[in-house]
C-alpha positions in Angstrom: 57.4 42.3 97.9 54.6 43.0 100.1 50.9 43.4 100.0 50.8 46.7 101.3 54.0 48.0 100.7 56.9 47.7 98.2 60.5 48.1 98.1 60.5 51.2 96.6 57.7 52.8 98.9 60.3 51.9 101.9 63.1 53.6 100.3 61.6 56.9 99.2 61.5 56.9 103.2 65.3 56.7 103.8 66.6 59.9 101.4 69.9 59.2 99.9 70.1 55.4 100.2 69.5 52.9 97.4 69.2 49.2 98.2 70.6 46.3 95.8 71.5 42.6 95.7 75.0 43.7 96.9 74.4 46.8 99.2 73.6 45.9 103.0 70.7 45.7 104.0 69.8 44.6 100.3 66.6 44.9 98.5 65.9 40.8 99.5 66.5 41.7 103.4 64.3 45.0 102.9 61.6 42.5 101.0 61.9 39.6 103.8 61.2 42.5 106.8 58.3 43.8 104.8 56.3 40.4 104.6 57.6 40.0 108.6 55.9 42.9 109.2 52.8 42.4 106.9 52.6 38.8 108.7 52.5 40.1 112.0 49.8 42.6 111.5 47.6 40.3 109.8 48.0 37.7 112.4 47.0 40.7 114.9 43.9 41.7 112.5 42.8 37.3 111.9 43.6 37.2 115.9 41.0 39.9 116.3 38.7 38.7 113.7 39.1 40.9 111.4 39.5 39.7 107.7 42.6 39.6 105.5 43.8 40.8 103.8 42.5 44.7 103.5 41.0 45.7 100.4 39.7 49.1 101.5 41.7 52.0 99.8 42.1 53.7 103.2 42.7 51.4 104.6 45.5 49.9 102.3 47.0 53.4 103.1 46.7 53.1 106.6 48.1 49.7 106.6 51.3 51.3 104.3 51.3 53.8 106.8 51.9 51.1 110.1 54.0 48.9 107.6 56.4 51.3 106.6 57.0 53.0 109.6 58.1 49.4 111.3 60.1 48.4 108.5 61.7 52.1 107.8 62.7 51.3 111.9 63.7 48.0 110.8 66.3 49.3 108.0 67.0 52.3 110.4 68.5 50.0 112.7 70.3 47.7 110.6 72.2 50.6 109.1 73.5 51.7 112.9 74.1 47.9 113.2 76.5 47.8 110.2 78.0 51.6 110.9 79.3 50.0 114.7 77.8 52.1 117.0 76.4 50.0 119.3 74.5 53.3 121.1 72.5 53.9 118.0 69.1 53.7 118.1 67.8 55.0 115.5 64.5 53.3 114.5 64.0 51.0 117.8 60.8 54.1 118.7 59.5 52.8 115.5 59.1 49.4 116.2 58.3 50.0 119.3 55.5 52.1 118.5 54.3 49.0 115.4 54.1 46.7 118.4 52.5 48.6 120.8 49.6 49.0 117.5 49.7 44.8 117.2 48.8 44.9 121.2 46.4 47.8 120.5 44.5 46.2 117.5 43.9 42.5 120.1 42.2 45.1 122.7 40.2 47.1 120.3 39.2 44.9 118.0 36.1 46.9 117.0 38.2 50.3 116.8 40.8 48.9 114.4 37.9 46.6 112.6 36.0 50.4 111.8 39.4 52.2 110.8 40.1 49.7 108.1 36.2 48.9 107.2 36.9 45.4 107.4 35.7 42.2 108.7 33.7 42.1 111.7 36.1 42.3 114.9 34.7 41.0 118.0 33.6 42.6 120.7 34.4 39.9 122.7 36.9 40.8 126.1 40.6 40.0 124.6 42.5 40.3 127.8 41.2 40.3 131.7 43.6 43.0 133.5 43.4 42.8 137.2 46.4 42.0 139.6 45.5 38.6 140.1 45.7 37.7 136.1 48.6 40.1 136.0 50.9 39.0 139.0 54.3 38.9 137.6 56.1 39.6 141.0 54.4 36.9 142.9 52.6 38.8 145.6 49.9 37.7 147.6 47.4 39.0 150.5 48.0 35.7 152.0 51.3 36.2 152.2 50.8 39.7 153.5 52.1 41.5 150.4 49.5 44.0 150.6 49.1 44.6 154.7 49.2 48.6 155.6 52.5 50.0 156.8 52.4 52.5 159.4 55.3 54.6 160.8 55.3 57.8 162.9 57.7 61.2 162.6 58.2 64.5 163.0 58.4 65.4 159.7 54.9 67.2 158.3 
């Protein structure tokens, strides 16, 4: 069980299923993607310098919120998994969108530090973007990469 979200928080999420020991996913896989979940946020929050865990009652709630979105995605999934269809998605948005928050709460520390009224979150600069940090595909101006093309035509 997690700190910001049980079991039976998850399921009143997902109407008409019940999770066991013997149904798949079962209450101990449920329980084991809520603390994955819970860890990953608070090791975005500590990484931002914001202190763990929350003890704020909104922000508890928004925490439950994040939590049981990703792990409601998480369960959402594994049911697609175990019904074969290997086209079903349903639930990958949702994670999606609980990482895209862990990348959010590293550049906004002081945002995300305000939300939750907690800790102190830097405002130190967590990530340089510029093509030069950012050069996956190699590319140079050396190398010409970036010299102006010109062509003529007809067409207007």
């Amino acid at each position: 069980m997690g700190t910001y979200v049980s079991n039976a928080q998850i399921t009143a999420h997902l109407p008409y299923r019940t999770f066991t020991s013997s149904t798949s996913p079962s209450t101990t896989d449920v329980d084991a993607w809520i603390e994955e979940a819970e860890a990953l946020l608070e090791g975005a929050l500590n990484a931002a310098q914001i202190t763990t865990p929350i003890t704020t009652t909104a922000g508890i709630r928004i925490l439950r919120a994040w939590l049981t979105n990703a792990v409601v995605g998480t369960v959402r999934l594994s049911f697609a998994a175990s019904g074969g269809d290997p086209n079903n998605v349903a639930g990958q948005a949702q994670i999606d969108q609980f990482n895209e928050r862990l990348t959010d709460i590293l550049n906004k520390p002081q945002l995300y530090q305000q939300q939750l009224a907690a800790g102190s979150g830097t405002s130190a600069a967590r990530q340089i973007r510029a093509y030069t940090t950012d050069n996956t595909d190699s590319k140079t101006i050396s190398g010409g990469d970036f010299d102006p093309t010109f062509t003529t035509g007809t067409k207007f």
